[in-house]
Backbone bond lengths (Angstrom), bond angles and torsions (degrees), N, CA, C in turn:
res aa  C-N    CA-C-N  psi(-1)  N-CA   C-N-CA  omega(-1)  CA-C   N-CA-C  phi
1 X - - - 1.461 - - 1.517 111.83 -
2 X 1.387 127.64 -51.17 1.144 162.12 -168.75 2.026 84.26 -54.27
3 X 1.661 100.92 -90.36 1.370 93.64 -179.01 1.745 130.95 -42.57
4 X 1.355 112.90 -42.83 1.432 123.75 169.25 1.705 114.15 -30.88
5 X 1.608 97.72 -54.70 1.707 104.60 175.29 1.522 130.31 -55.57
6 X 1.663 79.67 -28.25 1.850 86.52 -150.20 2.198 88.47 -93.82
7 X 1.705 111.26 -17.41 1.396 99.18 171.29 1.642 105.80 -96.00
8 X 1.143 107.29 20.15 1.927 101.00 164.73 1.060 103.03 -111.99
9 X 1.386 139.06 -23.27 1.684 137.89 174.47 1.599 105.88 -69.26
10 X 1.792 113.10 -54.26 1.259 86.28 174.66 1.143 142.90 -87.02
11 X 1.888 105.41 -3.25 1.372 108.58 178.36 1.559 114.37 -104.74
12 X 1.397 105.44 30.75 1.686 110.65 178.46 1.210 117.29 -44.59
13 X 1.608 125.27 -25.81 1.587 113.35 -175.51 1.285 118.87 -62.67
14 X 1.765 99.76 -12.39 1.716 103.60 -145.16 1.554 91.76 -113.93
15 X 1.291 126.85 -8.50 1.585 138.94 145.16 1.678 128.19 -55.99
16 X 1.804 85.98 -41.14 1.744 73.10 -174.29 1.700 87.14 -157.88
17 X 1.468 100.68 156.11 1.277 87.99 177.22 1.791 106.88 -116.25
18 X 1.462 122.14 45.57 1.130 110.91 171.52 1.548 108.30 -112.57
19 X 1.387 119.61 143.73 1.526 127.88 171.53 1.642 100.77 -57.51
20 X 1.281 133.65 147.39 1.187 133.69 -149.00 1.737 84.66 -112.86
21 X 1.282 146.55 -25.35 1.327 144.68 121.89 1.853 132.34 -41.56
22 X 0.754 109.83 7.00 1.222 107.40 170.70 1.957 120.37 -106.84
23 X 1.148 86.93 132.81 1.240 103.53 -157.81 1.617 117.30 -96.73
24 X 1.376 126.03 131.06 1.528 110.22 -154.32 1.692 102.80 -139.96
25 X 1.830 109.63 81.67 1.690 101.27 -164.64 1.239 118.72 -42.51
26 X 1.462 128.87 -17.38 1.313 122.56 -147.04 1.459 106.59 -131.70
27 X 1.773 104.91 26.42 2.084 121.56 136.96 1.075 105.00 -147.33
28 X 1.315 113.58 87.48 1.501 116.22 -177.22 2.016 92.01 -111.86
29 X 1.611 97.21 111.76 1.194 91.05 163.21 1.847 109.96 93.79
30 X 1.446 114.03 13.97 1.112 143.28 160.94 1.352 111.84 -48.86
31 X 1.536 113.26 114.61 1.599 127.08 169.92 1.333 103.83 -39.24
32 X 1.745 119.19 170.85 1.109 117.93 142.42 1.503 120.22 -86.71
33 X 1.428 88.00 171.19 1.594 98.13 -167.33 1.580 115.82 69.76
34 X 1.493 102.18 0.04 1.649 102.95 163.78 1.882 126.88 -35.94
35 X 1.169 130.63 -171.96 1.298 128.29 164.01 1.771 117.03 -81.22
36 X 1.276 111.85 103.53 1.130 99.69 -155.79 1.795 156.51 94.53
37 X 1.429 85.10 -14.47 1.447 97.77 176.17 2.278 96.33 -143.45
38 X 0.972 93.41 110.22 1.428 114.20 -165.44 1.644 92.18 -76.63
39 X 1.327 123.88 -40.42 1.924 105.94 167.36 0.970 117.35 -115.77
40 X 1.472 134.05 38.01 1.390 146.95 -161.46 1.701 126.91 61.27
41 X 0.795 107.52 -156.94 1.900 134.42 153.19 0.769 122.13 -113.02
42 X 1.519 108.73 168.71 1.877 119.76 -173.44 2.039 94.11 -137.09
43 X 0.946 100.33 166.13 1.486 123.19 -154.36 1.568 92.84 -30.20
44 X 1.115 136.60 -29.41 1.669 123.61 -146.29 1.819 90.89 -116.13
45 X 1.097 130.29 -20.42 1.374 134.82 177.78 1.695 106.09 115.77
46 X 1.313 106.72 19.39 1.500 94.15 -170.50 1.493 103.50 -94.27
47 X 1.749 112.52 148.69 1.350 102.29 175.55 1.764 128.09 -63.11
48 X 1.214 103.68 161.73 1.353 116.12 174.62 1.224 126.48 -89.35
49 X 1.464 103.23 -26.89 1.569 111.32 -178.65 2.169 109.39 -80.65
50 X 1.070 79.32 -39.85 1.963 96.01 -172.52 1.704 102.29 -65.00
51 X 1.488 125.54 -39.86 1.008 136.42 -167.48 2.041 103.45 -93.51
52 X 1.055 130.77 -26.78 1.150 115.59 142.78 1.571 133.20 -74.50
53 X 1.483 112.15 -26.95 1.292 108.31 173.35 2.048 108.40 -74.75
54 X 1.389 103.23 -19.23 1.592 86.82 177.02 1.237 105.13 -97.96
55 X 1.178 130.37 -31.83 1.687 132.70 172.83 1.818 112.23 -43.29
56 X 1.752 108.08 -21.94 1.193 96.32 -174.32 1.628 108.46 -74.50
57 X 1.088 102.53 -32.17 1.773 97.80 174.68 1.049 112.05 -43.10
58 X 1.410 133.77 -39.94 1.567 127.42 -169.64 1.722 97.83 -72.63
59 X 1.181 129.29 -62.54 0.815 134.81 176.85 1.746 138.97 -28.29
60 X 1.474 105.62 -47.99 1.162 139.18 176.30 1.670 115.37 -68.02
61 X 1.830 90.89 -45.17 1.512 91.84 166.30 1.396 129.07 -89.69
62 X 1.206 102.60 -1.52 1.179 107.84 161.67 1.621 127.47 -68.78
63 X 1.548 105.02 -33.89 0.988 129.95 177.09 2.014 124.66 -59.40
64 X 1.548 86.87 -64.51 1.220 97.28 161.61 1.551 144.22 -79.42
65 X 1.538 104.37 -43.71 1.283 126.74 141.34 1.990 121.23 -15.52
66 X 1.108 102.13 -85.73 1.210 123.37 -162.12 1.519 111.12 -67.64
67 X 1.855 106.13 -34.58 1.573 108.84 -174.45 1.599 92.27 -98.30
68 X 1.278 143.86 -55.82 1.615 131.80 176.72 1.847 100.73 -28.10
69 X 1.315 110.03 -47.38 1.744 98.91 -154.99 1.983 103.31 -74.51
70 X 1.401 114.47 -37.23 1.419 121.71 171.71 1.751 105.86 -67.44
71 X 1.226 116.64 -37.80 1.681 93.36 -166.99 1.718 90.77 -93.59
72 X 1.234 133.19 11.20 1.551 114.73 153.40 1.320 118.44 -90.89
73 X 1.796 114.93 -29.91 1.148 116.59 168.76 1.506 125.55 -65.87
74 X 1.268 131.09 -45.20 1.448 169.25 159.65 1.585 86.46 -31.76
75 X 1.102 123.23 -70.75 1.508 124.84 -143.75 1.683 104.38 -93.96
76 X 1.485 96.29 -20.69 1.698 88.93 175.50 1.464 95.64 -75.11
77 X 1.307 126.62 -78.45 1.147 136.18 174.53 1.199 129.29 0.99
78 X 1.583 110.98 -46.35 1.477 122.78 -160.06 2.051 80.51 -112.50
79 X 0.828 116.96 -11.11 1.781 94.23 174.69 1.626 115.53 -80.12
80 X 1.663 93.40 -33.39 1.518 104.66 -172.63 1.829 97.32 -80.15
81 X 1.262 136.63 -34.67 1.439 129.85 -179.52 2.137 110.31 -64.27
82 X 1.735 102.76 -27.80 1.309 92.56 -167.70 1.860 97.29 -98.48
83 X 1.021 109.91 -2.55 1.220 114.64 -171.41 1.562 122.39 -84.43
84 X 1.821 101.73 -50.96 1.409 98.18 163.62 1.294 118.15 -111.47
85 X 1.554 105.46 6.44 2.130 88.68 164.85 1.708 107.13 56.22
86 X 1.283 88.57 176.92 1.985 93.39 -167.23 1.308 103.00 98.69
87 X 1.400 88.02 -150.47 1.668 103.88 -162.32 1.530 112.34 -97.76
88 X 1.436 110.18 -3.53 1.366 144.73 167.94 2.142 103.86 -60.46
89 X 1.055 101.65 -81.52 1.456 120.62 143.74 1.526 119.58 -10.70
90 X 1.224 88.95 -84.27 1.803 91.83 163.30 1.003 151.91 -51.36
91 X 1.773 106.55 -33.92 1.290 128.58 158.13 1.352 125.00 -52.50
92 X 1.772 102.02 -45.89 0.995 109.40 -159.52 1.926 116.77 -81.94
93 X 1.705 102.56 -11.46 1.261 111.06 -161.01 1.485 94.20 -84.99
94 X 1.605 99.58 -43.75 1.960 98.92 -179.07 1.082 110.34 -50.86
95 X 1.623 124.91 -34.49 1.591 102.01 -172.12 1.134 91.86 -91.14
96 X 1.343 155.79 11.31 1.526 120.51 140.49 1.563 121.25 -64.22
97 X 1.367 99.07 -46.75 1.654 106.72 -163.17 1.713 100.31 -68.57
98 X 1.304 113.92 -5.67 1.960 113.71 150.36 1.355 115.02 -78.75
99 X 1.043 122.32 -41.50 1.485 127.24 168.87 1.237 118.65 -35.34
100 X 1.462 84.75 -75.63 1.910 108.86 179.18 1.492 122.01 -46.66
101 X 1.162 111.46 -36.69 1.578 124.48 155.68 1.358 121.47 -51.05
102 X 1.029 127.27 39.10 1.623 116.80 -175.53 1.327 81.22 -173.34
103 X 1.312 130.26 147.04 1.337 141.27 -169.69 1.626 91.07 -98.12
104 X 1.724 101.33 148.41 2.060 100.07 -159.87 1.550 96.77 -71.46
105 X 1.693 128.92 -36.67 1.284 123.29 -168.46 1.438 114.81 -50.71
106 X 1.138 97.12 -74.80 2.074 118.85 161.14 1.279 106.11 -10.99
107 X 1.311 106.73 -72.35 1.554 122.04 -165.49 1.944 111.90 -54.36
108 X 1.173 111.97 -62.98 1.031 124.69 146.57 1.724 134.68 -14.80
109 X 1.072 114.36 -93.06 1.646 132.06 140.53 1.480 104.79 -1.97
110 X 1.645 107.20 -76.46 1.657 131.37 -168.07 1.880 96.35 -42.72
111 X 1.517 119.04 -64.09 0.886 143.67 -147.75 1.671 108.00 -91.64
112 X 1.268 116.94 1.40 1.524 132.93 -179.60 1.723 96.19 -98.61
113 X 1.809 109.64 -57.96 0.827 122.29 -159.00 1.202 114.66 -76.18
114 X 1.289 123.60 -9.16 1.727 132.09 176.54 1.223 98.51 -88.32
115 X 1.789 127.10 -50.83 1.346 127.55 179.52 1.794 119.99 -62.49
116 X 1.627 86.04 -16.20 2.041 77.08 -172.30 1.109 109.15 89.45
117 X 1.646 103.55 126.71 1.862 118.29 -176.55 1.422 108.89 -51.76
118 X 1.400 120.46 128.70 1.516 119.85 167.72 1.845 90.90 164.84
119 X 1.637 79.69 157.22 1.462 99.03 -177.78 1.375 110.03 -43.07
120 X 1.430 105.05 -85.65 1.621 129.34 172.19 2.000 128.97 -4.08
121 X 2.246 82.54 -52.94 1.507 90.11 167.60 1.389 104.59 -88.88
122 X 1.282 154.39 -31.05 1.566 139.24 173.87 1.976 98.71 -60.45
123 X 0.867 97.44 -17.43 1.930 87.49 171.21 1.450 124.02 -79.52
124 X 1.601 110.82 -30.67 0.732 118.71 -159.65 2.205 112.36 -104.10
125 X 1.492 92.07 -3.68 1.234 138.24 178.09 1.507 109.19 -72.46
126 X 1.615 100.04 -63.91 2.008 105.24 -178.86 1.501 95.37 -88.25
127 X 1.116 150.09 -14.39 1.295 151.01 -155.09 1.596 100.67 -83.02
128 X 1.803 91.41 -51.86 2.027 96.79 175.47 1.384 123.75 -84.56
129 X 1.358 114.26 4.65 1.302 123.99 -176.82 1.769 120.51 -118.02
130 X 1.774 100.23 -31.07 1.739 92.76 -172.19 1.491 107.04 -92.88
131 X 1.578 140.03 -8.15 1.459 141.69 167.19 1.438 102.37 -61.72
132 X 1.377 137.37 27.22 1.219 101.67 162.41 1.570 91.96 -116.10
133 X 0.964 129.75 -12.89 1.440 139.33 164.39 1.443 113.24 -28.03
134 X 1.546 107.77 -62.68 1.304 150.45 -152.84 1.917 102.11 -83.29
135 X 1.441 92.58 -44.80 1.669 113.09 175.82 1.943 116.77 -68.56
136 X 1.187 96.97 -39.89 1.782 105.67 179.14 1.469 103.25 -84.50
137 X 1.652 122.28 -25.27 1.688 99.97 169.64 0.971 134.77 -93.50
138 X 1.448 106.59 0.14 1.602 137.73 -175.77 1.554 109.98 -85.97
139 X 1.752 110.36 -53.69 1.340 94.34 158.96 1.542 141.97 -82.47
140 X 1.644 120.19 8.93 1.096 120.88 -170.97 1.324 100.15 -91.61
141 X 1.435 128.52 -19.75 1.379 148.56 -170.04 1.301 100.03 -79.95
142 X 1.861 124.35 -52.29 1.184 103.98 -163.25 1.507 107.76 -91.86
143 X 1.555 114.27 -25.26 1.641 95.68 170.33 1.699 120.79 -67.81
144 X 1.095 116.53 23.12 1.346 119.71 161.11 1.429 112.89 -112.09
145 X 1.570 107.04 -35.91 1.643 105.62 170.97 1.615 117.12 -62.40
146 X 1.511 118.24 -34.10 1.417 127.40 -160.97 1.950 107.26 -73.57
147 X 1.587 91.70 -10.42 1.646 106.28 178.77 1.265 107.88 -90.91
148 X 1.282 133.53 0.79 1.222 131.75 179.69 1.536 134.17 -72.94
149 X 1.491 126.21 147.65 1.184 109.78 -177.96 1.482 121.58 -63.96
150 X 1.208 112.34 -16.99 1.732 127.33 -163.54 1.556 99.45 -90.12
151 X 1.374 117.41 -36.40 1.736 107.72 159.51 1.290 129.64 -95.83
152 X 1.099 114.77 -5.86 2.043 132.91 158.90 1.628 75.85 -40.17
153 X 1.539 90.67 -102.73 1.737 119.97 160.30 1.620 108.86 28.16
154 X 1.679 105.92 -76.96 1.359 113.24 -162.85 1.086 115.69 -82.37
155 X 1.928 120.63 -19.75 1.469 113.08 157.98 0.922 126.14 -66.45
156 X 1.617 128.11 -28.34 1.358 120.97 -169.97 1.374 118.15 -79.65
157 X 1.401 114.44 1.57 1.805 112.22 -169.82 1.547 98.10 -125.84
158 X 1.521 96.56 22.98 1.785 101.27 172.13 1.463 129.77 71.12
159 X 1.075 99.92 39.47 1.754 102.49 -174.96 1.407 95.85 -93.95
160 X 1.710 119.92 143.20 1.124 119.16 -175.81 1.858 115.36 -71.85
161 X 1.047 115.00 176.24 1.843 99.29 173.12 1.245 130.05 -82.13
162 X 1.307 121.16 -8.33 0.971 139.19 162.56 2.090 117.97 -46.38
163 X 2.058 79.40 -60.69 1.743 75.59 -173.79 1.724 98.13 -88.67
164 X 1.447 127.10 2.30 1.357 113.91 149.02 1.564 136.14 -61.63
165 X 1.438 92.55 -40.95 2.209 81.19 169.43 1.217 92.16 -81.69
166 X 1.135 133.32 -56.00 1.621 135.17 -154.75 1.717 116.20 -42.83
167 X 1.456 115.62 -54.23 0.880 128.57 -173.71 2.023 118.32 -113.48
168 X 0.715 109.29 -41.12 1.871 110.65 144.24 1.597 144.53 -57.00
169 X 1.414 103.62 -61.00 0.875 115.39 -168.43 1.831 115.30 -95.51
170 X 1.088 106.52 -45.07 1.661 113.58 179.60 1.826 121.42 -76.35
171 X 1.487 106.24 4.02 1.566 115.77 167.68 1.113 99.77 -105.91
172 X 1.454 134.69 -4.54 1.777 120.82 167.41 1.308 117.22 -103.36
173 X 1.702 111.44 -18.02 1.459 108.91 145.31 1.502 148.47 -55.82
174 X 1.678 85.77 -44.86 1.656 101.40 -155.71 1.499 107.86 -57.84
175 X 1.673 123.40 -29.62 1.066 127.77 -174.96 1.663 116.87 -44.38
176 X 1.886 116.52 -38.63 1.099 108.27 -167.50 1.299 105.63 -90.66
177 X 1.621 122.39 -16.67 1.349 118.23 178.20 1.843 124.37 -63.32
178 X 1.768 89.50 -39.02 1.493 99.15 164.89 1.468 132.43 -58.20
179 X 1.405 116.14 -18.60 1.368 126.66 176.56 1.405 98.87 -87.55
180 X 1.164 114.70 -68.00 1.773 97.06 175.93 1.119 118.62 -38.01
181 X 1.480 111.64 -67.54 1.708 108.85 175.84 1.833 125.06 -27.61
182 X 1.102 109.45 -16.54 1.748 126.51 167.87 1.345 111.70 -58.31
183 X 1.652 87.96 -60.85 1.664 107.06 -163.32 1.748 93.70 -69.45
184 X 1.028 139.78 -60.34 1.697 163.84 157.60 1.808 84.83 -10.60
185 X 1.353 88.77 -57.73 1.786 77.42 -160.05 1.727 113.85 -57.65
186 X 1.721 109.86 -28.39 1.513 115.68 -171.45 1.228 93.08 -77.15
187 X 1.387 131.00 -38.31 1.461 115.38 -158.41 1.364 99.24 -76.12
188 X 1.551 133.77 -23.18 1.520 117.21 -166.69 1.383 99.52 -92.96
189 X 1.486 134.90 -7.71 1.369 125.00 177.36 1.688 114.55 -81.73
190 X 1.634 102.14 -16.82 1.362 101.95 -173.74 1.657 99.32 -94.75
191 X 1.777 119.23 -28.40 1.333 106.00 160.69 1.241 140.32 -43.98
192 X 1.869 102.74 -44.05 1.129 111.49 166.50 1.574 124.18 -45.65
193 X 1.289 99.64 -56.70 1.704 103.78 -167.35 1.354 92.43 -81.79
194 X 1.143 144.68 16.48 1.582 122.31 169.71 1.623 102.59 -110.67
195 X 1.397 123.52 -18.75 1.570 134.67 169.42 1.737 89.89 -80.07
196 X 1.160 138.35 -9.34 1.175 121.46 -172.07 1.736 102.50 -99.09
197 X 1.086 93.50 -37.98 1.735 120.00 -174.47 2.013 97.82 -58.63
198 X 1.346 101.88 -49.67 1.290 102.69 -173.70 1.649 97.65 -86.87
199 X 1.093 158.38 -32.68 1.548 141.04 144.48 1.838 87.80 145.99
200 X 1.197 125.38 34.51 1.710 135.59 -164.68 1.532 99.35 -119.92
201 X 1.258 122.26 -14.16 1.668 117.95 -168.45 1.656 96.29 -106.67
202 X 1.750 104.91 -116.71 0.988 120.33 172.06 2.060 135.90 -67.76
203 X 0.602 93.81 123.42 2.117 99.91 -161.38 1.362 86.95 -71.90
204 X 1.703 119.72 151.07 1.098 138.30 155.01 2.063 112.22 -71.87
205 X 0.892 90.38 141.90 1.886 168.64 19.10 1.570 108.46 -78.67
206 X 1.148 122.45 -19.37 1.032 117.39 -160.79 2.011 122.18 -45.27
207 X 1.229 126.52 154.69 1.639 107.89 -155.98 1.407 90.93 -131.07
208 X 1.425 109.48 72.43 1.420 131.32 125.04 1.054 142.31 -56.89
209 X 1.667 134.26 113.55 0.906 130.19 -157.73 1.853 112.11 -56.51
210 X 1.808 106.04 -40.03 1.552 92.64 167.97 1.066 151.51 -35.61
211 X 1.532 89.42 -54.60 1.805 121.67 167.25 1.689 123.36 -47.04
212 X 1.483 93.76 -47.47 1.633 113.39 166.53 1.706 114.85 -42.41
213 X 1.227 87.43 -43.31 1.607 93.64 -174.69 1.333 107.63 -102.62
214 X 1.252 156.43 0.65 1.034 151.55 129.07 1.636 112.03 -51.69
215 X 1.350 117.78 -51.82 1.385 116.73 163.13 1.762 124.15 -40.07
216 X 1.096 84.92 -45.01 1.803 102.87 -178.60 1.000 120.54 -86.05
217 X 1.378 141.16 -19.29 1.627 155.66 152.63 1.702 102.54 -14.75
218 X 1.318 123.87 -59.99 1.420 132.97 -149.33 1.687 99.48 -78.27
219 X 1.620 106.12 -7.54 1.886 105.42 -154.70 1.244 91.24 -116.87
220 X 1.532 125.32 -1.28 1.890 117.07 -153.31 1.328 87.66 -56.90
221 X 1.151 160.91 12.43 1.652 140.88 -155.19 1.618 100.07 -147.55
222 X 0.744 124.10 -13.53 1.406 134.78 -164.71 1.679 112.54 -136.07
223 X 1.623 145.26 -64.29 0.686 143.58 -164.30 1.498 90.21 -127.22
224 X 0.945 131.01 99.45 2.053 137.48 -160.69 1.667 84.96 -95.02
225 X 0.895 121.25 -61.61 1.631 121.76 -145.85 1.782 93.57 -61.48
226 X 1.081 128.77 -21.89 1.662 119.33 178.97 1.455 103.18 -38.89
227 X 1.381 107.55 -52.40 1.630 115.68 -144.52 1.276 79.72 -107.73
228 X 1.411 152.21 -81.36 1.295 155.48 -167.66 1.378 118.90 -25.45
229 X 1.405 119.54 -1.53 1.900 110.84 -169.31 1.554 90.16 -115.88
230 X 1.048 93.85 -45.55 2.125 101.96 -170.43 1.573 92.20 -77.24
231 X 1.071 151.67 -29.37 1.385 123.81 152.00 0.999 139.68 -69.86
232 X 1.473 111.17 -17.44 1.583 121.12 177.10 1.777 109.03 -84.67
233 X 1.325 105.41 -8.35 1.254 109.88 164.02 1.605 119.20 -101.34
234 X 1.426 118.94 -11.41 1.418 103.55 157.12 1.258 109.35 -74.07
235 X 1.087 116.30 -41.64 1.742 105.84 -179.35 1.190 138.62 -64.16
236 X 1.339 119.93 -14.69 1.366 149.80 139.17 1.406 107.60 -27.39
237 X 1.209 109.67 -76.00 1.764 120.87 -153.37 1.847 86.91 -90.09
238 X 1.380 134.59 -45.31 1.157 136.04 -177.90 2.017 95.43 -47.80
239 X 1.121 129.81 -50.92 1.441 139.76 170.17 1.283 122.08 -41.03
240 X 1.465 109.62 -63.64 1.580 143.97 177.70 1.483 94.86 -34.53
241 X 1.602 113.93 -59.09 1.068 124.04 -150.09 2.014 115.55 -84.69
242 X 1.184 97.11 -33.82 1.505 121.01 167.10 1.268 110.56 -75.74
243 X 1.315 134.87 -32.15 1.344 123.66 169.72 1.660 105.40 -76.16
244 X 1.124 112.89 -48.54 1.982 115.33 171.23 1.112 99.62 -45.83
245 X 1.605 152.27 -44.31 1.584 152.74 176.35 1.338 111.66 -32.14
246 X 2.026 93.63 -69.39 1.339 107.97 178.45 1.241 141.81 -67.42
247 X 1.564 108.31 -1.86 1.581 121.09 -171.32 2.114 87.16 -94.47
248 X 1.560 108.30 -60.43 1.229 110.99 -166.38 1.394 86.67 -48.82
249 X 1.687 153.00 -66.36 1.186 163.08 -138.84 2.244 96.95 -54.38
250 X 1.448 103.25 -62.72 1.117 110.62 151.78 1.501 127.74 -16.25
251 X 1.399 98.59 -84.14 1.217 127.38 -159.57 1.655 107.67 -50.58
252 X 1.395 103.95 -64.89 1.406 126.58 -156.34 1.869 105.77 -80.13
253 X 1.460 98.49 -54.94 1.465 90.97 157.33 1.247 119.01 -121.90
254 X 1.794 122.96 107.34 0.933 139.60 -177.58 1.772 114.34 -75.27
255 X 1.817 107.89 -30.64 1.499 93.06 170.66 0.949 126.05 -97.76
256 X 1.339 130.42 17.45 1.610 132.64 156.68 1.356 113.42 -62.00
């Protein structure tokens, strides 16, 4: 499913040939299955189909984008806090348990809205806010890994610490961080489109699936398919991505 999306986002030219901005007075608001436009139009005549297939790029990178940069940040962070303990440790837990104090939407929102609507600042928004996620499962993992006989083991025959988390300790973690990172990935695509929905993410024209549906809000009763295609495509990839959870979930730990 997952791949299906991600080769219609990038090969949208070869799907449709309308600019997902272009504007056409004279089908504004075109059924699907119209002549030519296979999921209609939306108020200005622009297609529906072209503008979800390019909106998924925003989306996608949001997806990947936003959760790759927190679960490398997240996971270094939280290997080096459970690893050497101290005041390192300590440091590192208070600034979660400040984090954690602020509900993530709020926080988020707060931190869009000081930076100013745009992609860039909603990136830069979940980027400072979702690594601590990433940081508290990382260290609960390794102060249980750092008890192990296999890193007892690797201190005593002199391996520096480096190739102890590096190479011991952070391949018996990473497994659970990668499964979250699944779940991480749905929740930041639906952040996205709900900062888009509220007018804090992506700016119009731009053909975000949020935006789509903020656009389409005013028609749910009358013109359904505005709002009805760009959600049926978050839920799509929101799916895609939760079933990839549960396979790695499988996979990685088989005796759970």
């Amino acid at each position: 499913m997952l791949v299906l999306v991600i080769v219609a986002t990038v090969g949208a030219p070869l799907f449709t040939s309308y600019n997902p901005n272009e504007i056409d007075p004279l089908s504004p608001l075109a059924p699907p299955l119209s002549p030519g436009h296979v999921l209609g139009t939306d108020a200005f005549g622009r297609d529906i189909l072209s503008r979800i297939l390019y909106g998924g790029r925003i989306d996608l990178l949001i997806a990947f984008g936003a959760t790759s940069v927190t679960l490398v940040v997240g996971t270094s962070i939280g290997l080096c806090s459970g690893y050497f303990g101290g005041w390192i440790d300590a440091t590192v837990m208070r600034i979660v348990d400040l984090f954690f104090a602020f509900p993530f939407f709020v926080l988020v929102i707060a931190i869009v809205a000081m930076l100013g609507p745009s992609i860039f600042n909603m990136f830069i928004a979940i980027w400072l806010t979702s690594w601590i996620t990433y940081t508290r499962i990382t260290r609960g993992h390794t102060l249980v890994a750092k008890r192990q006989e296999y890193v007892l083991a690797a201190r005593a025959l002199g391996y520096r610490r480096g190739r102890v988390m590096m190479r011991h300790i952070l391949p018996n973690v990473l497994s659970f961080v990668i499964i979250f990172a699944m779940v991480d990935a749905v929740g930041n695509v639906l952040l996205g489109a709900a900062l888009g929905f509220l007018g804090l993410g992506a700016k119009p024209p731009s053909p975000e699936w949020g935006v789509m549906i903020s656009d389409g809000q005013n028609y749910m009763f009358t013109q359904w398919w505005l709002a009805t295609f760009p959600g049926i495509a978050i839920v799509i990839v929101g799916v895609a991505f939760s079933l990839i959870g549960d396979g790695l979930a499988d996979i990685l730990r088989p005796g759970d």
